[in-house]
ZAFI-643632 format. One line per 3 residues: number of its first residue (from 1); for each residue x, y, z of C-alpha. Coordinates in steps of 0.001 Angstrom, whole numbers, plus 500000, padded with zeros to 6 digits. Layout:
NUM> X,Y,Z  ...
END
This chain:
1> 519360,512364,496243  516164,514096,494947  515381,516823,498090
4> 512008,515400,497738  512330,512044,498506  513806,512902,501686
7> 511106,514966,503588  510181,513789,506690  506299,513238,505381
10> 507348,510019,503326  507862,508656,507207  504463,508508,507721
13> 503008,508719,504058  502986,504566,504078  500680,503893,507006
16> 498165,507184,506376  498059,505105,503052  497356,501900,504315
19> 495115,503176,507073  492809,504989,504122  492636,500860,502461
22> 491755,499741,505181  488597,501961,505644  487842,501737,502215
25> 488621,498054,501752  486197,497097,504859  483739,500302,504393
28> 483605,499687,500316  483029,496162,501065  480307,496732,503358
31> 478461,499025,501152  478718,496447,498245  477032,493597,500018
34> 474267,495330,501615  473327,497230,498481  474332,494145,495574
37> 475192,490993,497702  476856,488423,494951  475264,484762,495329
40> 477025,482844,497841  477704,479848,495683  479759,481643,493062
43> 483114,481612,495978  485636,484272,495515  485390,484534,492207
46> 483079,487570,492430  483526,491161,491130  483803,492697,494564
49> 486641,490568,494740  488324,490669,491663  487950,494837,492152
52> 489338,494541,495810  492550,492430,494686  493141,494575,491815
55> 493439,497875,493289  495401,496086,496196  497734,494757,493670
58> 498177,498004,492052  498170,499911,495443  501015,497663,496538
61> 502677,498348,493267  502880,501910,494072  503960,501698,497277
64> 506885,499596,496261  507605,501891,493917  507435,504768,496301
67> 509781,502730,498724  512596,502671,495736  512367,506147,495288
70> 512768,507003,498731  516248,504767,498588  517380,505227,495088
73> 515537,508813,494500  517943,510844,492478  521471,511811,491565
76> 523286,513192,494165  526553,515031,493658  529336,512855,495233
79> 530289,515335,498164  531893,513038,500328  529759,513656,503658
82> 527705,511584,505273  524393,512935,506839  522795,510291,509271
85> 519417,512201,509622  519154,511541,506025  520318,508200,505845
88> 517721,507630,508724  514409,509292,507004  515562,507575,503702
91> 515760,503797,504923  512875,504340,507718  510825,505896,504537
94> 511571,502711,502658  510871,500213,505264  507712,501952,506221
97> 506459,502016,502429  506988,498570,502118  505352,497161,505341
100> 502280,499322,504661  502240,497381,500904  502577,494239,502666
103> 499627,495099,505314  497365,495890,501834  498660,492744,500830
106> 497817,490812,504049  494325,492292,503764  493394,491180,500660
109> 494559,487441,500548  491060,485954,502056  489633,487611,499035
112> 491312,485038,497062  489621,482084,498667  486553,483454,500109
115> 483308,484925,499277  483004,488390,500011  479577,488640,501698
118> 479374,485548,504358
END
C-alpha cells in the first residue's frame, strides 16, 4: 500500500470536499440567478443546470476514484503483519470518500427536474 494513500488527511479530505460544493453549488447558484436569471418556462433544462450536474458528475467521479485508491492504493510487499490503524484509516478513508460523492450527488438531483431560479 502506497504510504500516501494512508495518511490520516484522506479521513477528512471527503467532507472538506463536499462542504466546499456545497458553498459553491448554493453560492454559484445564487450569483447566477441574480446576475443572468434563465426564463422560468425553459424547466431544468438550463445552462446553470446542465453546468451544476456536470461538475457534480465529474466531482463524484473523482471522489470515487479517490475512495479506490485509498483501498486498492498500491503494491505492498506481502510481510505477513497486520496493522489495524491502517486497516482503519484505509476503509474509514474509503467510506468517507464515497458518502461525500453521494452527498454531491444528493445535491444535485433537483437540478434534474427543476428550474434553477424559482
Amino acid at each position: 500500500m502506497n504510504e500516501r494513500s494512508l495518511a490520516p488527511v484522506h479521513l477528512v479530505l471527503g467532507p472538506v470536499i463536499w462542504s466546499a460544493w456545497f458553498v459553491l453549488l448554493y453560492g454559484g447558484l445564487s450569483v447566477a440567478c441574480e446576475f443572468a436569471p434563465p426564463d422560468p418556462e425553459q424547466g431544468a433544462g438550463t445552462p446553470i443546470n446542465v453546468v451544476m450536474i456536470a461538475s457534480a458528475v465529474l466531482l463524484a467521479v473523482g471522489l470515487v476514484y479517490l475512495s479506490y485508491r485509498c483501498t486498492h492504493g498500491g503494491s505492498a510487499p506481502l510481510t505477513g503483519t497486520h496493522d489495524p490503524a491502517r486497516s482503519f484509516i484505509r476503509g474509514m478513508s474509503s467510506s468517507m470518500y464515497v458518502v461525500s460523492a453521494a452527498g454531491i450527488i444528493a445535491l444535485t438531483i433537483p437540478s434534474l427536474v427543476l428550474p434553477p431560479c424559482l
